[in-house]
N, C-alpha and C positions, 0 to 999 in steps of 0.2 A: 504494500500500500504506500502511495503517496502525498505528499501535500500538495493540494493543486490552488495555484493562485490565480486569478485572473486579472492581467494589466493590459491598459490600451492597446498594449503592442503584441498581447497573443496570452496564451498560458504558458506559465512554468511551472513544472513538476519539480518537485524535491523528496529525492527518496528518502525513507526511515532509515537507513546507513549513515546517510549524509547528517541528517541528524542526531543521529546517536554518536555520531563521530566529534560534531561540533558540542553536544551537550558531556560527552565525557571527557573534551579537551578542557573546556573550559572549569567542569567539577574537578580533575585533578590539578591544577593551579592552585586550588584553594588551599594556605594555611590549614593543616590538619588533615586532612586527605590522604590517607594514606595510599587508597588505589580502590578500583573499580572493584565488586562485588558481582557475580552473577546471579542473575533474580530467581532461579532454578538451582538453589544448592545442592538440594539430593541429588539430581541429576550428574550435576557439573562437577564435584570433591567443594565440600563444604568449606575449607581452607583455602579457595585459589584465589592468586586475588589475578584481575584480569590486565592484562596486556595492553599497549594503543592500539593494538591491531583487534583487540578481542571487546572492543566498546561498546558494541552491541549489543552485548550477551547480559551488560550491566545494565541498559537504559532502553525502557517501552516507554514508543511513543506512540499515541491516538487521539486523533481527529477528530475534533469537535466542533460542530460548523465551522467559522475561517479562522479559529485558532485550534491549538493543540495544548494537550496534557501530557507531562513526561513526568515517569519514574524514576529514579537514578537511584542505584546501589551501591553502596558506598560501604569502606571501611577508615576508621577515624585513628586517628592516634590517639596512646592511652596522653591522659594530661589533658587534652584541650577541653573545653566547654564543648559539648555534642550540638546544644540547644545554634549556639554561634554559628558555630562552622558549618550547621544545617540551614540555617538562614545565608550566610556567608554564598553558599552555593545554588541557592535559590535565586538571590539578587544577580549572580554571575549568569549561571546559564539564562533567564530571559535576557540580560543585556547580552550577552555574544548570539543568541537567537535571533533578536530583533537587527542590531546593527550588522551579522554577518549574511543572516539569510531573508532579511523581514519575512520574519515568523513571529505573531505574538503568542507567544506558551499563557496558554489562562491558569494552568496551575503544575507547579516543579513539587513533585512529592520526593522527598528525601527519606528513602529507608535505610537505616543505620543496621549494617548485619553481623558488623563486627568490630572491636577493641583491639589494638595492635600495640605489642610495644616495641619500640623500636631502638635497636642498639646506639648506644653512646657513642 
């Protein structure tokens, strides 16, 4: 499935890759982030954390009239505030949404699936 916009000059499509691609560039940047989470853990080995190539596997996106709702999966480092760094990453992915693909996301739900701690 994709996002389909329509502008004077035609339609663009935007696949759900593409998205998931800019919504997991932009959640791993965040302060605290330790890395991507697959939303399928039984599945997938409940300790993996995901790849840039594997962004996907972290983040569902769906279409709801001309905006979209994304999930993102995520694992945090131990120490930081969760509540922050989940807002921290909410405020990022719509702004890289909007300014990289005008797409306006109507809602970034942050599932926190795991604690990391991370060596010295």
């Amino acid at each position: 499935m994709a996002v389909k916009i329509q502008t004077s000059s035609g339609l663009i499509e935007i696949s759900n890759e593409v998205i998931a691609t800019v919504v997991g560039g932009a959640t791993t940047d965040v302060f605290g982030i330790v890395g991507m989470a697959s939303k399928n853990q039984i599945k997938d080995n409940i300790n993996e954390i995901l790849r840039k190539e594997n962004y996907a596997r972290g983040v569902v996106v769906r279409q709801e009239d001309n905006e979209i709702a994304v999930d993102v999966y995520t694992i945090v480092s131990y120490g930081t505030k969760i509540s922050e760094v989940s807002r921290n990453v909410q405020e990022k992915v719509k702004y890289n949404l909007d300014s990289m693909l005008g797409v306006t996301a109507n809602s970034v739900n942050v599932f926190v699936q795991g604690v990391r701690v991370l060596p010295d």
